[in-house]
N, C-alpha and C positions, 0 to 999 in steps of 0.2 A: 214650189220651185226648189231645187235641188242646190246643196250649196255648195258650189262647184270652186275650186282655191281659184286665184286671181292670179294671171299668167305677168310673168317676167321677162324683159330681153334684157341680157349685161351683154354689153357691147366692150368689149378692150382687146388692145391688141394683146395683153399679158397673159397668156396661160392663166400663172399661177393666179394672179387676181380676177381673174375669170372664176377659177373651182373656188378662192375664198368667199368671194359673193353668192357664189350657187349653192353653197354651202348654210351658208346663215341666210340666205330666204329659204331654201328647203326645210331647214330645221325650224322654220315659223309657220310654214305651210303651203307656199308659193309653189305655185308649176314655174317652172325656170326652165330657161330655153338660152344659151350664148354664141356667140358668132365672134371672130375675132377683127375685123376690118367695120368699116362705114357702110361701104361697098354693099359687105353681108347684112347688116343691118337692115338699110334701106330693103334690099331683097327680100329678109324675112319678114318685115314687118310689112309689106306688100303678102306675102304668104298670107300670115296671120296675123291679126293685128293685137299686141297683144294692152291687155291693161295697164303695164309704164314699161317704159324702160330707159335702164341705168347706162348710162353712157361718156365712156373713157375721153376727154376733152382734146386730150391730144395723142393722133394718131399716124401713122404712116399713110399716105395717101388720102382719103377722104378723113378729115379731122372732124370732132365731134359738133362743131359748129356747125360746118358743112350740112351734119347727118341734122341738127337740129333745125335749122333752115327749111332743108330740103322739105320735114316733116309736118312742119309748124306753117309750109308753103301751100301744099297739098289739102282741099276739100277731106280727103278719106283720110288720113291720118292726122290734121291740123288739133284734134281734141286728146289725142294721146299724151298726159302724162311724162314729161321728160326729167327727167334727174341726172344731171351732171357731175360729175367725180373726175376730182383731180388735183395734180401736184401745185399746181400754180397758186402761189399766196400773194401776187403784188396788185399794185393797184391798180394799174391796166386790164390787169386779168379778171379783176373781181368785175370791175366794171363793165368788162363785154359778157361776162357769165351773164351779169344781171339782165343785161339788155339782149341777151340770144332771145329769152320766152321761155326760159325752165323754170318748172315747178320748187327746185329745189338744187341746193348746190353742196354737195360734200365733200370733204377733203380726203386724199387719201395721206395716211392707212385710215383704211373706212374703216369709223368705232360702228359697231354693232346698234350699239343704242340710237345713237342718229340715225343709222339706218332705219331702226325700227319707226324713231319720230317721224321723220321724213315719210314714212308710205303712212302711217296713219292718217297724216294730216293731207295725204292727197286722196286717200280714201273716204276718209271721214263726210258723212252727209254735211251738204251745205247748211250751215246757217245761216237767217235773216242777221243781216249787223247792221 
């Protein structure tokens, strides 16, 4: 079996933080693919389904929730991997992150290192615990 990189979708509506992400998973080895709306999300991850992806929490028109829902709703896509990224540090917010169904939650400006933790540890084979 060929060891093929494990594909990405960054989902935000920011440019700039779109190419920062694309950037530091490329330079780790990730095929990376970005969209900048919920909208495109949803569509591409119907295209292709990819192994996680990073998703902007608040957005114009369909917000990351929305995208997380939708996904986490759906038979075909209900096992993908979700990671959320965002500004939002209160307590409200932490508390509907938790309860969206993501794997994992980062704050932006996204450190590199968490990045890196974070897809380990949803990559990482299961252990019996």
């Amino acid at each position: 079996m060929e060891n093929k990189p494990r594909t990405v979708l960054v989902v935000d509506d920011d440019a700039l933080n779109r190419k920062l992400l694309e950037t530091l998973l490329r330079a780790d080895g990730y095929s990376v693919s970005s969209v900048g709306s919920g909208a495109a999300a949803i569509d591409a991850v119907s295209r292709c389904l990819p192994d996680v992806v990073l998703l902007d929490a608040m957005m114009p028109g369909m917000d990351g929730f929305e995208v997380v829902r939708r996904l986490k709703g759906s038979p075909a896509t209900q096992a993908i991997p979700l990671v959320m990224i965002t500004a939002l540090d209160d307590a409200a917010s932490s508390t509907r992150l938790n309860a969206a169904g993501v794997e994992a939650v980062l704050n932006k400006p996204v450190d590199r290192w968490e990045l890196k933790a974070a897809l380990k540890r949803i990559f990482a084979v299961p252990s019996e615990s």
